[in-house]
C-alpha positions in Angstrom: 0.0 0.0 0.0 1.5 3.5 -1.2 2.4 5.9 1.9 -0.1 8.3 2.3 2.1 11.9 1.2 1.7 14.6 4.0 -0.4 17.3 3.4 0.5 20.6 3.3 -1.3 23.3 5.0 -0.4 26.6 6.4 -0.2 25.8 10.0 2.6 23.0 8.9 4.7 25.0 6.6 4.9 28.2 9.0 8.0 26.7 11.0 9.8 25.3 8.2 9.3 29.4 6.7 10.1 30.4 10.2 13.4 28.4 9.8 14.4 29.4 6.2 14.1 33.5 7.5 16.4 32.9 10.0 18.7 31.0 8.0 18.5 34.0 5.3 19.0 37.0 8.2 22.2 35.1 9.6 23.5 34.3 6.2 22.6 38.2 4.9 25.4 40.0 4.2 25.4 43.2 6.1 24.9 46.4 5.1 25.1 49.2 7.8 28.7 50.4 8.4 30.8 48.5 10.6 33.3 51.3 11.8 33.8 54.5 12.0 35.8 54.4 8.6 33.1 52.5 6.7 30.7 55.7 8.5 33.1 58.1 6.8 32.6 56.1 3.5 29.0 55.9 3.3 28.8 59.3 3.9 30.7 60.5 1.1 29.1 58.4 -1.0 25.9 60.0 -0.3 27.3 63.5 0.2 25.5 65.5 -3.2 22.2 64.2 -1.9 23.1 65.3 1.8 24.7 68.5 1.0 21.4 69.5 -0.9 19.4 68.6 1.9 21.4 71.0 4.2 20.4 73.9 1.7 17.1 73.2 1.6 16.5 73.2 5.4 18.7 76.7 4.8 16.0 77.6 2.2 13.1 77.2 4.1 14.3 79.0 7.4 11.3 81.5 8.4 13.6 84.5 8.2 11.1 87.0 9.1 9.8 85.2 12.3 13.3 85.1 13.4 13.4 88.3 12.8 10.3 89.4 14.6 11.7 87.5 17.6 14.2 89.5 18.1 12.8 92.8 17.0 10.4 91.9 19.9 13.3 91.1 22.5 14.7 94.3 22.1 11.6 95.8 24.4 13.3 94.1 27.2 13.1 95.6 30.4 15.1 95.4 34.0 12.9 96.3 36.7 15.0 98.1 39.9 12.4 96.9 43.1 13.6 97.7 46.8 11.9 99.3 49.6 11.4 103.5 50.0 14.5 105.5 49.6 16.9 102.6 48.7 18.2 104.7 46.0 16.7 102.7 43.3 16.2 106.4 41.4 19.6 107.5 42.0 21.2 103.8 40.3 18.3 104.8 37.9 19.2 107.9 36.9 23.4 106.7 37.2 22.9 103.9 34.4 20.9 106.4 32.2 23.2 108.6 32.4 20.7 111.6 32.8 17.7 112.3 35.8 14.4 111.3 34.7 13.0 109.6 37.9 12.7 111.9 40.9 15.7 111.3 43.5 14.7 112.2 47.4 15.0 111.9 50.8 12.1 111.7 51.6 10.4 107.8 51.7 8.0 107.1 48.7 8.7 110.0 46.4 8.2 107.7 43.4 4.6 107.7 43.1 4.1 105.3 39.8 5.9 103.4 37.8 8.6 105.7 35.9 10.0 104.3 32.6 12.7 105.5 30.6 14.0 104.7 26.8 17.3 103.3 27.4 18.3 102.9 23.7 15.6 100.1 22.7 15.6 99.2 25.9 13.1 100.3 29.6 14.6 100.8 33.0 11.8 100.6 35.2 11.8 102.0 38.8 9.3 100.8 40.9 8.3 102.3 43.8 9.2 100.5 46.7 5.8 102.1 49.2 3.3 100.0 46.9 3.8 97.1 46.5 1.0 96.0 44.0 2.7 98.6 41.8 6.0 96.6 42.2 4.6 93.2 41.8 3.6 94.8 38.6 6.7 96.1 37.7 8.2 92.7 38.4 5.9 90.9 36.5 7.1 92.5 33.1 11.0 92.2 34.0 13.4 89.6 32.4 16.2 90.7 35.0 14.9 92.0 38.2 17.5 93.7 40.3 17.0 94.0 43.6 18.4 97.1 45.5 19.0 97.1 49.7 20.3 99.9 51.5 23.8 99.3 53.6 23.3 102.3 55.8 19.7 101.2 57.4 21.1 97.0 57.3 18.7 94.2 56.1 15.4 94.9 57.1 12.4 91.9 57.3 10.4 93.4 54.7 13.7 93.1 52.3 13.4 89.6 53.0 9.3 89.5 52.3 10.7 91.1 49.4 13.2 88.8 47.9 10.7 85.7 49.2 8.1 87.4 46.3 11.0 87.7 43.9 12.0 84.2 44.3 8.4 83.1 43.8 8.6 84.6 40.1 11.5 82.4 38.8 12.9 86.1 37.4 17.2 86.2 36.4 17.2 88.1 39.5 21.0 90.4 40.7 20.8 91.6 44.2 23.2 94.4 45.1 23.0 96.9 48.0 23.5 100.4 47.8 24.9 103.0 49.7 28.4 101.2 50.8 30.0 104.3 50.7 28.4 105.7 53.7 30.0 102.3 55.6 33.3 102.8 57.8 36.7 101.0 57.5 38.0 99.5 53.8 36.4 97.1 52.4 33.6 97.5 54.6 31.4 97.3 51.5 32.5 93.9 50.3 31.9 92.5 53.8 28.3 94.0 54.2 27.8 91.9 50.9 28.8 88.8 52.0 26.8 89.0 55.4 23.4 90.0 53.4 24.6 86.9 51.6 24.6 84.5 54.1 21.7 86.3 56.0 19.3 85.6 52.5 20.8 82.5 51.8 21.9 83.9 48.1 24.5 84.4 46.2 26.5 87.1 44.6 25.7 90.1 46.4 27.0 93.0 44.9 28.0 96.0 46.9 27.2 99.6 45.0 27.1 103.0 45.4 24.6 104.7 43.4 25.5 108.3 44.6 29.3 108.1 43.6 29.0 105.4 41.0 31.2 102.6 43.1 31.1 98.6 41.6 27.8 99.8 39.1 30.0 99.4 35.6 32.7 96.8 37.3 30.5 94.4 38.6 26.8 95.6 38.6 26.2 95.7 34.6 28.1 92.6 34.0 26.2 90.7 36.8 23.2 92.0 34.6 24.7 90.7 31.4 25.3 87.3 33.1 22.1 87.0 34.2 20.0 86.7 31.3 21.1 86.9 27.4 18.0 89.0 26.6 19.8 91.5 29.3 22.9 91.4 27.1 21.2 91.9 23.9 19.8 95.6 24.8 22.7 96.5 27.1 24.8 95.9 25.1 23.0 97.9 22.0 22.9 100.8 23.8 26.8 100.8 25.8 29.2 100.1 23.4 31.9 99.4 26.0 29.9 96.0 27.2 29.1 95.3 23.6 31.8 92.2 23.3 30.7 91.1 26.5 27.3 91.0 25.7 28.2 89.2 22.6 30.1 86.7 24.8 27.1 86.0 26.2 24.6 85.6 23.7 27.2 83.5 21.9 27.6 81.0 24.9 23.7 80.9 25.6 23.3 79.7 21.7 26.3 77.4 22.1 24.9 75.4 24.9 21.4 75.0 23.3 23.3 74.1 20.1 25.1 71.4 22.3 21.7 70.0 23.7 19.9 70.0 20.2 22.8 67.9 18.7 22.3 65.3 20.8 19.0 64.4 19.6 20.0 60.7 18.0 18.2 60.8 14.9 20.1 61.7 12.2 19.3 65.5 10.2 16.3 65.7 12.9 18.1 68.4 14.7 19.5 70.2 11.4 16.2 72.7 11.4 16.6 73.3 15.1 20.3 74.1 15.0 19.7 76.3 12.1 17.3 78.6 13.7 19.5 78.5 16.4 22.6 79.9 14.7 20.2 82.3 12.5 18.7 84.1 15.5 22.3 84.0 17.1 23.3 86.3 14.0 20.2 88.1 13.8 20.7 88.9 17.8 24.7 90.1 16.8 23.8 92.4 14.4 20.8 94.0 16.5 23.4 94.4 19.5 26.2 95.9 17.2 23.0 98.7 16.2 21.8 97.1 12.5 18.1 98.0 12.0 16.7 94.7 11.4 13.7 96.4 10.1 15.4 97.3 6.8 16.5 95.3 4.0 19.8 96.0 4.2 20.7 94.9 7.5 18.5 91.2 6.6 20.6 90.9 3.4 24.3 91.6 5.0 22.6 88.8 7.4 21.7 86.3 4.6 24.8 87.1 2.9 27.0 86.2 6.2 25.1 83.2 6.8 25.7 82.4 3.2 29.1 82.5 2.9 29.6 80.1 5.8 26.8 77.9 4.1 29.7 75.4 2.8 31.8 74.4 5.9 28.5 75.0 7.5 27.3 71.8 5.7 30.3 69.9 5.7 29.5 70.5 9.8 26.3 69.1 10.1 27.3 65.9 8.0 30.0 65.3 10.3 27.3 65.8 13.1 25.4 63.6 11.3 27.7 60.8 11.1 29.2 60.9 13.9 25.2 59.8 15.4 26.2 56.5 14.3 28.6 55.5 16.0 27.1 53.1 18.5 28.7 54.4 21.8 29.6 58.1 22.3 28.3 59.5 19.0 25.7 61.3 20.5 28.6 63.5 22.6 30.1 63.4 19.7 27.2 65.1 17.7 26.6 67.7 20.2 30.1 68.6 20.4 30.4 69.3 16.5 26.7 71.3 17.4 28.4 73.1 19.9 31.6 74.1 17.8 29.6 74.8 14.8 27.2 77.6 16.3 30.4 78.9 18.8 32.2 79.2 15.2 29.1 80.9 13.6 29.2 83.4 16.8 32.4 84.6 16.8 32.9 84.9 13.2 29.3 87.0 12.9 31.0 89.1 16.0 34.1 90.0 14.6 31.9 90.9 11.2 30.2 93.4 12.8 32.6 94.8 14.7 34.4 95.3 12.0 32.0 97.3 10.3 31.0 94.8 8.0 34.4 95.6 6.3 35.0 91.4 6.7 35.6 89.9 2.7 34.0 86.4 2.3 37.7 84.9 2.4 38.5 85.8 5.6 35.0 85.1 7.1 35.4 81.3 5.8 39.0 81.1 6.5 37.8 82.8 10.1 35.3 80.6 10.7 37.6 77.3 10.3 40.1 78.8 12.6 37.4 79.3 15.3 36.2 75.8 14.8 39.8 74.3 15.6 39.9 76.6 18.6 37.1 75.6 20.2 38.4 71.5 19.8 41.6 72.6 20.8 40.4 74.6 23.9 37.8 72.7 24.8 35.2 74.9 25.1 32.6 72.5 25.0 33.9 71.2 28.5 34.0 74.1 30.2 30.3 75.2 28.7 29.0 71.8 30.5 31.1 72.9 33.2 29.6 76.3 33.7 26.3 74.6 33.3 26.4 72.1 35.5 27.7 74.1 38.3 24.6 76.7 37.0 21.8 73.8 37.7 23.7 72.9 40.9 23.4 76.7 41.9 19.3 76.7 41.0 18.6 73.4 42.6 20.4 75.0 45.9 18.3 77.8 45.8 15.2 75.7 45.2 15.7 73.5 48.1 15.9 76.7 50.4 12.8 77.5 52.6 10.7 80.4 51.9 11.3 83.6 54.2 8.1 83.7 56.1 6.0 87.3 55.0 4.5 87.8 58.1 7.5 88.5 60.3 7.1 92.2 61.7 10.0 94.6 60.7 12.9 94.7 63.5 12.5 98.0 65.2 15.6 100.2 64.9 
């Protein structure tokens, strides 16, 4: 009698299928680059195609929103609060460089809210007897500086005071005035450092708003460091913190340039880092004075941006194959991010403060030199350094206990 033949159905031919699929994945040769020399390889090969893909992200930037960005950071303001006769007028009127809010005496001379052009940007002194006014005043700050007086000491409503300030989550400086009515040298520095430890903070800076003491040394720069928004108008309007400012700005765009790049997916961060490094330019030639309202001062922009266009590629393919290396190419990514809009920075600073007089030579043969400096210096180090130690500074301030409000003012 014949042997019956098996049948075949599709419940017993799916393991025998399952087998064969495994037997063709191990046997597959494979594709995907094996080193970091065969990354380097299959980049090139594809470099045309990636190259044009870099322009087009270039082409589609929304120039005029980044523009309008900025336009609209340069209404900034830094809001003076402190209590009655601090001298928050007299620092006012010092940093203006003329009297437009009324200096006395007498407590509570400011009555409202008195706002002054400084360049593009407000000064606001708020005055210190109404406190719903101040709250106000604080409410529209992006630096708040807060202003204690030496000669009366630290007073509990001073601390009610920075309690509400802290609440706000404001770039705040705290400096205290009058240290040149305080006896014996360097009685001004040591006041400081007591009101420091007394408030728990950090960086108090001793001042004199009569005779000018620490305000362009340490006061203005304690601004700048505070918030990059600060250092954009500040330094528009005072030439002599302009680098500075610049410094700032750069750095700020550097370390968000250094976070985006380490997004793992490849050319998924290309669009964020290049309205990154286009509102970093835009944000230069607003501080070094360009009317970003006029065509002129968008082209010399474009045409900037432009010129760096090829290493400016050549960057972000790097960046982008450096994301496939399996262990470390994410660092790796973020550095080359990092370099790339530090390079961009410096090259866009020393362009305008030149005059624009820059030839497209030496802004590309500029811009390579910056990029080797910042590898060889390590800049990207000491960016996570000053970072970290930033964050370590915040999360000390947010573990310390709110001043209690209701405490009754120490009598005299």
């Amino acid at each position: 009698m014949a042997k019956e033949q098996p049948k075949y159905t599709k419940e017993n031919t799916q393991p025998k299928k399952f087998m064969k699929d495994i037997f063709d994945s191990i046997m597959r040769p494979i594709r995907r680059p094996r080193s970091v020399r065969d990354i380097g390889v299959t980049v090139l090969k594809n470099l045309p195609a990636n190259i044009n893909m870099v322009q087009n992200f270039m082409k589609v930037i929304d120039w005029k929103r980044v523009q309008s960005d900025v336009l609209e950071g340069l209404n900034n303001k830094i809001v003076i609060v402190g209590q009655p006769n601090t001298g928050k007028s007299t620092l006012f009127n010092k940093i203006i460089g003329h009297t437009l809010s009324p200096a006395s005496a007498t407590a509570g001379n400011t009555k409202t809210l008195v706002q002054a052009d400084f360049g593009p940007f407000t000064l606001v002194d708020t005055p210190g007897h109404l406190p719903d006014v101040a709250e106000s005043g604080m409410n529209q700050a992006s630096v708040v500086v807060l202003l204690l007086d030496a000669a009366r000491g630290l007073q509990d409503k001073d601390r009610a005071l920075y309690a509400a300030i802290k609440k706000l989550n404001k770039p705040t400086v705290i400096a205290v005035n009058k240290v040149d009515t305080l006896q014996g040298r360097n009685a001004g520095d040591q006041y400081a450092t007591e009101v420091a430890i007394m408030l728990e903070a950090f960086g108090v800076i001793p001042v004199s708003a009569k005779t000018g003491e620490n305000i362009v040394e340490e006061l203005l720069p304690a601004i700048i460091e505070a918030s990059p928004e600060a250092a954009l108008v500040i330094g528009r309007e005072l030439p002599k913190f302009r680098r500075a400012s610049a410094q700032r700005i750069i750095r700020n765009s550097t370390v968000l340039s250094l976070a985006a790049g380490l997004e793992p997916i490849p050319f998924v961060d290309i669009p964020i880092l290049l309205g990154i490094q286009v509102r970093l330019v835009l944000s230069l030639a607003a501080l070094y004075g360009e009317k970003l309202d006029s065509t002129d001062a968008m082209l010399h922009a474009r045409e900037l941006v432009a010129t760096m266009a090829g290493g400016l590629g050549m960057r972000f393919l790097a960046e982008q194959a450096a994301k496939a290396v399996p262990f470390g190419g994410d660092f790796v990514a973020g550095a080359i991010a990092g370099a790339t809009t530090w390079s961009i920075g410096e090259v866009a600073l020393e362009y305008y403060e030149s005059g624009k007089h820059l030839a497209p030579g030496r802004v590309r043969q500029l811009y390579g030199e910056f990029y080797q400096r910042f590898r060889q210096d390590k800049i990207a180090e000491q960016l996570k350094d000053q970072a970290n130690k930033q964050r370590e500074l915040e999360a000390r301030k947010s573990d310390l206990p709110d001043i209690p409000e209701d405490r009754e003012e120490k009598k005299a």
